[in-house]
TORKOL-4160 file (C-alpha; in steps of 0.2 Angstrom, whole numbers, padded with zeros to 4 digits, m for minus):
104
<pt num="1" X="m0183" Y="m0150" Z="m0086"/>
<pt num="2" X="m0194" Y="m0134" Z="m0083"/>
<pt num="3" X="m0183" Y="m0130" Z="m0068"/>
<pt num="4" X="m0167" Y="m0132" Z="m0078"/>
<pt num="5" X="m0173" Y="m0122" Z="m0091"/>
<pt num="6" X="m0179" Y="m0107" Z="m0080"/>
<pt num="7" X="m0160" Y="m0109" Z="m0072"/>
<pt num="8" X="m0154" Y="m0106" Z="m0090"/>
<pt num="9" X="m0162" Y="m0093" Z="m0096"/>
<pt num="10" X="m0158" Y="m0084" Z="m0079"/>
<pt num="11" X="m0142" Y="m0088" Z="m0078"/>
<pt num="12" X="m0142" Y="m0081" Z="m0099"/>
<pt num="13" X="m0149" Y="m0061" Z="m0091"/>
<pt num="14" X="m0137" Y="m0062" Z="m0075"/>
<pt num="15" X="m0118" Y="m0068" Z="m0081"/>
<pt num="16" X="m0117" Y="m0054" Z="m0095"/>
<pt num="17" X="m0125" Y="m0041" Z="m0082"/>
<pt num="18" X="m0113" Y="m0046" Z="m0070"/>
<pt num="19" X="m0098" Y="m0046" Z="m0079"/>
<pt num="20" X="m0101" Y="m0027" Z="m0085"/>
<pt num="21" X="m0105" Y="m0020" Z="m0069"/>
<pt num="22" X="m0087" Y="m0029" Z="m0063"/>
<pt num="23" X="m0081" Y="m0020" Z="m0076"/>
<pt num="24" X="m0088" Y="m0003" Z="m0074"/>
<pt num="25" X="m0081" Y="m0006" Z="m0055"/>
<pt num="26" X="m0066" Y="m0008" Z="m0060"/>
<pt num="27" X="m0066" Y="0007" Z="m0072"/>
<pt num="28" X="m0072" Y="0018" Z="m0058"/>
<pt num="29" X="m0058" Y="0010" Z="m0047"/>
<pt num="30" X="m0044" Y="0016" Z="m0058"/>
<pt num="31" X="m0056" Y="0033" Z="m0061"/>
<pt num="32" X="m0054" Y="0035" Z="m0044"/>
<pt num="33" X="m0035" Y="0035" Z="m0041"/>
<pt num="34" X="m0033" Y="0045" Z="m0057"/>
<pt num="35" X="m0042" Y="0058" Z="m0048"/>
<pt num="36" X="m0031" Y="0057" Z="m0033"/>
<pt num="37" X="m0015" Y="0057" Z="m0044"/>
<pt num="38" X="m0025" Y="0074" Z="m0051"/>
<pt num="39" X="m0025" Y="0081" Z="m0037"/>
<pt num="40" X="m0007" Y="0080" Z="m0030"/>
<pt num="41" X="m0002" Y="0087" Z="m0048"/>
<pt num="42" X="m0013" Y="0101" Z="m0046"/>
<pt num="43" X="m0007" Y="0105" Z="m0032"/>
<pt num="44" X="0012" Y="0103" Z="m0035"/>
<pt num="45" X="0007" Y="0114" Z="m0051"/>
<pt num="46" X="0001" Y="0125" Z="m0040"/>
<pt num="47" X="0016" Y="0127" Z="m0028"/>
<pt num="48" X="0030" Y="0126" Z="m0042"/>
<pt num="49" X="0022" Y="0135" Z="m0058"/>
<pt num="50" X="0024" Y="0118" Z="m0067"/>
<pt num="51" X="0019" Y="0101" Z="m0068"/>
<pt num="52" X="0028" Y="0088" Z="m0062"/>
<pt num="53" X="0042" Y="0077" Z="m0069"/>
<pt num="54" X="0036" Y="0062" Z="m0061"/>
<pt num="55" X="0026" Y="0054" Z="m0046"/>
<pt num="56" X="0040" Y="0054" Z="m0036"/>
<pt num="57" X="0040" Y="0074" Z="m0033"/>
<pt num="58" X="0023" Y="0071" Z="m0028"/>
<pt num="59" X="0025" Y="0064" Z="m0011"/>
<pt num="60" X="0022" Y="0079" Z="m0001"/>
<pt num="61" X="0004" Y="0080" Z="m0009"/>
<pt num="62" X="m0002" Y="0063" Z="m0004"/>
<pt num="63" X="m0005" Y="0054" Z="0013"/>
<pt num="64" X="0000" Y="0036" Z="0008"/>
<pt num="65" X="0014" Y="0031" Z="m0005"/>
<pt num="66" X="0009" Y="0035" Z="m0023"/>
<pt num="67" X="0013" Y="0015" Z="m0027"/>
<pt num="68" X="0001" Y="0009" Z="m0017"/>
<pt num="69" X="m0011" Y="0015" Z="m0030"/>
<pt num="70" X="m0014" Y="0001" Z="m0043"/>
<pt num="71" X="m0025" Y="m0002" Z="m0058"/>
<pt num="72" X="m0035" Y="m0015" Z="m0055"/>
<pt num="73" X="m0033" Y="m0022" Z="m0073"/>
<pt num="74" X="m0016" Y="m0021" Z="m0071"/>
<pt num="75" X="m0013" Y="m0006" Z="m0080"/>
<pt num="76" X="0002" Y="0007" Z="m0073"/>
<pt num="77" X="0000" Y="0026" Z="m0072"/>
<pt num="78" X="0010" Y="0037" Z="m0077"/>
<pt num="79" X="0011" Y="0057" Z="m0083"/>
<pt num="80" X="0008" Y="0062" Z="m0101"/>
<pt num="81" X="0020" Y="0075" Z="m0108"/>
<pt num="82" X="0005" Y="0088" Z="m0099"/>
<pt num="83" X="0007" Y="0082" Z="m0083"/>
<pt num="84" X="m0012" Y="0075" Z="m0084"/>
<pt num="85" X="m0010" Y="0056" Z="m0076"/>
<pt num="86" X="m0015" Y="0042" Z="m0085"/>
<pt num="87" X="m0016" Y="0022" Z="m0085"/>
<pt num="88" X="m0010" Y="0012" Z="m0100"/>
<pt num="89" X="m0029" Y="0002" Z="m0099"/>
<pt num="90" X="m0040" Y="0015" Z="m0096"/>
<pt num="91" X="m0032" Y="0031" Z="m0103"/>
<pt num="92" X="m0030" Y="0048" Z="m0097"/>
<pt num="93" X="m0037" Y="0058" Z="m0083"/>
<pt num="94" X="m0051" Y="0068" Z="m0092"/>
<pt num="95" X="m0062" Y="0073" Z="m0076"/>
<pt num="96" X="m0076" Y="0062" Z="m0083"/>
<pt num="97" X="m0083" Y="0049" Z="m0072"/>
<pt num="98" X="m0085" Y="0031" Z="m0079"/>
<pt num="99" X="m0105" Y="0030" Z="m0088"/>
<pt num="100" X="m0115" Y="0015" Z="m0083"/>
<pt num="101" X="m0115" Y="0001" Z="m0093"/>
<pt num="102" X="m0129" Y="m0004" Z="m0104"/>
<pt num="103" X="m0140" Y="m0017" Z="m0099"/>
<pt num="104" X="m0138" Y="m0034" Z="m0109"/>
């Protein structure tokens, strides 16, 4: 009985803690290939005077193919009307870095 309730209350601290730090690894996931994307549109703005129309035009700028870049929550990227890329879960490319998350 003692054993199953020391399991409980265990398993009570370590599920919630868990989830929010697969969470915050997924946020920093998605953080990461905004930062890429970033960085080809910097540097097409850089070498045209203007931001890009679309992902496409950035293929000079990136090793790999842009579409191999996927959200890990299933969110797809895109550029706002700034040329600033951005995912429809997580939001745009602000230069920020995910925070922590608060211990349960």
């Amino acid at each position: 009985m003692t054993r199953s309730v020391i399991i409980g209350v265990l398993a009570a601290i370590g599920v919630p803690a868990y989830t929010s730090y697969i969470e915050k690894s997924k946020k920093t996931v998605c953080f990461t290939n905004l930062r890429v994307l970033n960085t080809a549109v910097e540097m097409y703005k850089l070498e045209n005077g203007e931001a890009p129309d679309d992902f496409k035009a950035l293929t000079d700028y990136m090793d790999d193919d842009f579409s191999e870049l996927k959200c890990p929550k299933d969110g797809t990227y895109g550029l706002s009307a700034t040329g600033v890329p951005e995912c429809s879960v997580h939001g745009g490319y602000d230069g920020t870095p995910p925070s922590a998350p608060e211990n349960p």
